[in-house]
C-alpha positions as CSV (number, residue, x, y, z in Angstrom):
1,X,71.4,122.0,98.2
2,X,74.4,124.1,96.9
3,X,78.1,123.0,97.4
4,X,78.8,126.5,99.3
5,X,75.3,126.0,101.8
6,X,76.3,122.2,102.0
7,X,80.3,122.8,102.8
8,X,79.1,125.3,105.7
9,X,76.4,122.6,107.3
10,X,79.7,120.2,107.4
11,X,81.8,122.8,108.9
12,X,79.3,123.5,111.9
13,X,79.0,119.9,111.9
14,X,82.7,119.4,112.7
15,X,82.7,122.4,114.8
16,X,80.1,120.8,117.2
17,X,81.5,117.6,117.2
18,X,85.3,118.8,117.8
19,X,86.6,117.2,114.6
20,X,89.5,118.5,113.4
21,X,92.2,118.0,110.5
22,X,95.1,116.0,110.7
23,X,97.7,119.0,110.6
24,X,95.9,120.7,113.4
25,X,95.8,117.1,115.6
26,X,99.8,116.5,114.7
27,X,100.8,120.4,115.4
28,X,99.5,119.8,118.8
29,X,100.2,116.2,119.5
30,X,103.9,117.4,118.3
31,X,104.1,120.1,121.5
32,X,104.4,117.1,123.5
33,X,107.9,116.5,123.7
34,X,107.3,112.5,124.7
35,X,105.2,111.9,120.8
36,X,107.6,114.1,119.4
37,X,110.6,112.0,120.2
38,X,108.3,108.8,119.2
39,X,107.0,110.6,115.5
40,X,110.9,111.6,114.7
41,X,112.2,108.4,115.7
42,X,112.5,105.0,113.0
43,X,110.2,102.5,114.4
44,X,112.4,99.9,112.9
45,X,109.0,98.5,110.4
46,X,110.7,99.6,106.9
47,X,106.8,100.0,105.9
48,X,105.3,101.9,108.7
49,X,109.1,103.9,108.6
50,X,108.3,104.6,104.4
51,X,104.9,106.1,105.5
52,X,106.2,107.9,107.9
53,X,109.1,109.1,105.9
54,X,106.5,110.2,102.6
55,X,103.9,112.1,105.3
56,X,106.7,114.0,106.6
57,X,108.4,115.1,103.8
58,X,105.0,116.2,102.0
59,X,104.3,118.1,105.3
60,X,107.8,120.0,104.8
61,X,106.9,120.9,101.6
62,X,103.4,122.1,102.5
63,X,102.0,119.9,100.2
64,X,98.8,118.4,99.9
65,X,98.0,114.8,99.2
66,X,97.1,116.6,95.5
67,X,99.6,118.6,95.5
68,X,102.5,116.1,95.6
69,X,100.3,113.4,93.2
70,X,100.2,115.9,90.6
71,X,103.9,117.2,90.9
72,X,104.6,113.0,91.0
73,X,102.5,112.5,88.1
74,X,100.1,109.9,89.9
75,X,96.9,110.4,91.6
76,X,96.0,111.6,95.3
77,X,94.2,108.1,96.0
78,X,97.7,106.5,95.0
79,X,99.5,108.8,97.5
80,X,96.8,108.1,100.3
81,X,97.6,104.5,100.2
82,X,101.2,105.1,100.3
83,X,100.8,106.9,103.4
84,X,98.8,104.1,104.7
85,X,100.6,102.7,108.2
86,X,98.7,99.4,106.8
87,X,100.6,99.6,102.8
88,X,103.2,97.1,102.3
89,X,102.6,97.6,98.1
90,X,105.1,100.3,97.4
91,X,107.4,99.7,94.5
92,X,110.6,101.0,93.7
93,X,109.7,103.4,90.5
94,X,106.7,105.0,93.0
95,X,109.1,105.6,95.7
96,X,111.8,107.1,93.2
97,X,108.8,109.2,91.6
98,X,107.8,110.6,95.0
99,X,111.5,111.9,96.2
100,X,112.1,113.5,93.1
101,X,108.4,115.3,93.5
102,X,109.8,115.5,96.9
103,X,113.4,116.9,95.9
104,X,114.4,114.0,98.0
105,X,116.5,110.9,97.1
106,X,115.4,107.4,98.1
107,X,117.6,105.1,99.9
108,X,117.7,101.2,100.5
109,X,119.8,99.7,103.0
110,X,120.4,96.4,104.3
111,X,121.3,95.8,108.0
């Protein structure tokens, strides 16, 4: 089977089962104005707050997970797992790699 005739079976395959992508689920999960207060707000877990803090600032940027790996020299896998809720692996020169892919600048406080 072709990769054009295969992608199209996956498509109706999604369609029928009501799949859809994470940017379509978060753009409407986002109308409500209760999990839009909970999504902007810091949870207080520095790790979950991190993941939270990469997705979003790749979504400004209308980046992919590709997109931003290339532009922070690493590889999509590596940027999956950052955005993990579950990754408490990140290190310092990864975080300082993504904000300046990001045009961001990391910040570490202790309160």
């Amino acid at each position: 089977m072709n990769q054009r005739r295969s992608k199209k079976n996956i498509d109706k395959i999604i369609k029928r089962l009501n799949f859809t992508t994470l940017n379509a689920a978060l753009a409407k999960e986002l109308k409500d104005a209760q999990f839009r207060e909970v999504w902007e707000k810091p949870t207080g877990d520095p790790y979950l707050d991190t993941a939270f803090a990469i997705i979003k600032a790749r979504k400004e940027k209308n980046l992919t997970q590709a997109q931003l790996a290339q532009k922070a020299g690493t590889t999509q896998q590596v940027i999956a797992r950052l955005e993990s809720l579950a990754y408490k692996g990140y290190s310092l020169k990864t975080l300082a790699k993504l904000a300046k892919a990001l045009g961001k600048k990391p910040q570490i406080s202790f309160v």
